[in-house]
C-alpha positions, 0 to 999 in steps of 0.5 A: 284403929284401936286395938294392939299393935306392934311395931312390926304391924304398924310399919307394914301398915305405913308402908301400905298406906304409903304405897296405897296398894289397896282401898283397905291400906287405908287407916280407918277408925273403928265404931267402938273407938269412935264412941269412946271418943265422943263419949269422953268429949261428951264427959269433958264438956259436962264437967267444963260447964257443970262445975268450978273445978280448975283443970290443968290445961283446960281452964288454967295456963300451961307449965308454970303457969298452971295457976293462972285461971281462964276465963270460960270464954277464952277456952278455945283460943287457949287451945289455939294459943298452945299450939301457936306458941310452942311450934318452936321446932329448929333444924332440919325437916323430920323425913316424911316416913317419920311424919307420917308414923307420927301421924299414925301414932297420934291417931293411936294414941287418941283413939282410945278416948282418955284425951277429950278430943273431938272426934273431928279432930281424929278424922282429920289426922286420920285424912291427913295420913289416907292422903299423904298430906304431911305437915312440915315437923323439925327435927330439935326443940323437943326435951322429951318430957312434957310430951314432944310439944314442938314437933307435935305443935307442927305437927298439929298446925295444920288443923287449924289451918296453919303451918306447912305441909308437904301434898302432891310432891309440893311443899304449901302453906296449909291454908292453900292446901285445906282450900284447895280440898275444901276442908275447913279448919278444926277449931280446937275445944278446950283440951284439944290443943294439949291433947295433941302436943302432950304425948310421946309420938315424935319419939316413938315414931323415931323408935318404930322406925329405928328398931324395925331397920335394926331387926333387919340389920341385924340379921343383915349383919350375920349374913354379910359377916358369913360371907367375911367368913368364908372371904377370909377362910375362917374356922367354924368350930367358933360357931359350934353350938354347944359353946353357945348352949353353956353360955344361954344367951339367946341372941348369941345362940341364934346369930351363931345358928344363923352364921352356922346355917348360912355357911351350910354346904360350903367347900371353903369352910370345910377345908383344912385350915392352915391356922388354928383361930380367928380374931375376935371380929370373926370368932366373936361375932355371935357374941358380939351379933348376938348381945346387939340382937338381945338389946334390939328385942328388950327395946323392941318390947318397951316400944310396943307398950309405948306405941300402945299407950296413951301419953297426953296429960290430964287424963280422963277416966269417965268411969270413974268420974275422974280428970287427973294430971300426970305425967305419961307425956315423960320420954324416959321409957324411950329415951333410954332405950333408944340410947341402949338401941343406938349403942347396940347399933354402933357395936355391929358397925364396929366389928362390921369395919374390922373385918372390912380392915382385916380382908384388907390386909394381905392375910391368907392368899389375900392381896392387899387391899383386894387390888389386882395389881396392888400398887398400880392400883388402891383396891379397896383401900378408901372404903374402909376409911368411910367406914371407920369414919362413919364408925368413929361417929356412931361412937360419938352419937352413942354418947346417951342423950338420957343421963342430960337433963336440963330444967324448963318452964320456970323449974316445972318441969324440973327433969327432962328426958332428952328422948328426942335427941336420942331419938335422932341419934339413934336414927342417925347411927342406923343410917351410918350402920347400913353404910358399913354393913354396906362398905363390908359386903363390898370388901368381903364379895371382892374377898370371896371372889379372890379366895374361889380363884386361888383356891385349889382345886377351886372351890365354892362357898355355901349355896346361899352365899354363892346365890348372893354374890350372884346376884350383887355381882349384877349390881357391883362388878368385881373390881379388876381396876380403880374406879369410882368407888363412890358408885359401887358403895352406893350401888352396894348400900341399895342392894343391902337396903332392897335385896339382902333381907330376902336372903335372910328370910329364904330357907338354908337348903335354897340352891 
């Protein structure tokens, strides 16, 4: 590294280095970055042991305690003092994927050489990430405003030999694991320490993670919401482009392209219909699709500039002869947009779970609760109440996180950014979105396959919807009787997972 990245780049990268397809998945800094790095630690050293001058952090206490100076021969155990003291994080572990994105991203971060570290010190985050040895981070304790400093504390442990990490399948000390592959620990020079923990990469890991998942289930969403279409024998005329075109929003115009494509040869929604319109859950889903899908690109170009970005605090510029303390370590970039991302995400639950309900309920030649014999038997009664529970949440978690602020270290730091925990509700909201997307293509399958059986003369739906439920029939039989509906969500929640985004990406005229 480093060059520009994007978010989609930087997932494909993780999930390569993660699958270790190929000797060349592996991370690598390049020779360019390399003497950057070592440059600017050449440039701190001179300007440590050449003047008087007192440096935020590097030869002055930290927070509020910015006055008070240290001495030359404590500047080491400064830096280590830092990361021991701020490992502060509480409640759950962060999942690996996002450990392992914050890894990455620190990397990034640090190879632009602004940050005076060693270039030891990026070699061994570099080998962390190459061999899947995952330091053990927390989920709370992050304000998101003078950079993620506890789980970048955590994060950091293990350079010097302290903390938990997570190698081989084994949750260790990370002294057993750095004797074990005869590493010594990295003992940090002055500045290192706030280097590492200054900076937004706990946040920004959570928001490449989040809006890549919500690029795919977004085109999700409108695939599944076809299928509800023809599952409920809904009016196209609502996908007609020119409705779009006078309106100009762009992500309303695509998700209406892609409904309107995904229905393309379908006997069922070129037949006659008995009704004139369609509630707004299906009529309105490119609007609704659409305004989601917009909110998703603007959060996705934000996060780009951020991942591409250095956020640690001061700054050095050896060019210009310059350390300078700012504030590149605030999350307000990140938290807003992953509050706006988090609402966007909780509408297409919303209007997922509405048409779940209105397939339920005995509309159109529809049984209800899609039950065989109703009464006998609850259909798919209680999986629309899981997906109106997990609704009701994603509401509650949309509540923003960046409209908070509560201040910090004797009033230094004095408005905070909470883009921590919008970063772990959004994360949230995603996870409970793939579950009603899940709950819907269970209700509208079971739908589509009562509507091709009543029809008359029989008919069929669009190629690539016939194609699908093919496939998903393979996973998640029709369901002729009660059973364990837990199952068949679960089986249903893997095929969106695995299986649906091949579907989305295959061509319209697929057989």
């Amino acid at each position: 590294m480093h060059h520009a990245i994007s978010t989609s780049q930087i997932l494909t990268t993780y999930h390569a280095c993660r699958l270790a397809l190929a000797p060349q998945s592996s991370l690598s800094v390049s020779a360019e970055a390399t003497q950057k790095i070592a440059d600017c630690r050449a440039y701190l050293d001179h300007k440590i042991t050449n003047t008087h001058a007192r440096y935020y952090g590097i030869n002055t206490g930290f927070g509020a305690l910015y006055n008070v100076a240290v001495s030359d021969e404590d500047l080491k155990l400064l830096q280590q003092n830092l990361l021991v003291s701020h490992a502060c994080g509480a409640g759950a572990e962060v999942p690996p994927e996002i450990v392992r994105l914050m890894l990455l991203l620190k990397i990034q971060s640090l190879s632009y050489g602004h940050s005076g570290v060693q270039p030891a010190t990026v070699e061994r985050l570099v080998y962390f990430f190459n061999n899947h040895l995952l330091p053990v981070v927390y989920e709370q304790g992050s304000l998101g405003a003078s950079g993620d400093l506890a789980p970048l504390s955590h994060l950091s442990l293990p350079l010097i030999g302290l903390g938990t990490v997570y190698f081989e399948g084994k949750k260790q000390t990370a002294t057993q694991v750095l004797q074990q592959l005869n590493l010594a620990p990295i003992w940090l020079q002055p500045k290192e320490g706030l280097a590492l923990i200054n900076g937004t990469q706990f946040m920004a890991a959570y928001a490449v993670w989040c809006v890549q998942q919500a690029i795919t289930l977004a085109a999700c969403a409108d695939l599944i919401a076809a299928v509800s279409f023809d599952a409920f024998d809904g009016h196209t005329h609502a996908l007609h482009p020119l409705i779009h075109q006078v309106r100009q929003q762009l992500g309303q115009i695509q998700s209406a392209q892609n409904l309107s494509r995904y229905l393309e040869g379908s006997k069922i929604a070129q037949q006659v219909k008995q009704h004139v319109q369609d509630p707004y859950s299906f009529r309105c889903a490119p609007q609704v699709h659409g305004a989601s899908l917009d909110a998703i690109n603007h959060v996705n170009q934000i996060i780009t500039r951020e991942i591409n970005a250095v956020t640690d605090n001061p700054l050095l510029f050896e060019a210009e002869d310059l350390i300078v303390s700012g504030g590149n370590f605030h999350g307000q970039p990140l938290a807003l947009s992953l509050d706006y991302l988090a609402i966007a995400m909780a509408e297409l639950g919303s209007i997922s779970e509405r048409r779940t309900y209105t397939l339920l309920g005995g509309q159109r030649q529809l049984p209800p609760f899609l039950a065989q014999e109703p009464g006998l038997h609850s259909g798919l009664m209680i999986p629309q109440y899981t997906a109106a529970a997990l609704v009701s949440q994603n509401k509650q978690l949309s509540t923003p996180a960046s409209v908070d602020s509560i201040p910090s270290s004797n009033g230094q730091e004095d408005h905070v950014s909470m883009g921590a925990n919008a970063a772990t509700k959004c994360h949230k909201v995603v996870q409970n979105l793939t579950h009603i997307l899940a709950i819907e293509l269970l209700t509208a399958a079971q739908a589509l396959n009562f509507r091709k059986k009543t029809a008359s003369p029989a008919l069929k739906s669009s190629p690539i919807i016939e194609k699908l439920l093919q496939h998903y029939r393979t996973f998640v039989p029709f369901n002729s009787h009660d059973r364990l509906l837990h199952t068949d969500i679960a089986q249903s929640l893997m095929f969106v997972k695995e299986m649906l985004p091949q579907y989305v990406q295959e061509q319209p005229d697929m057989v």
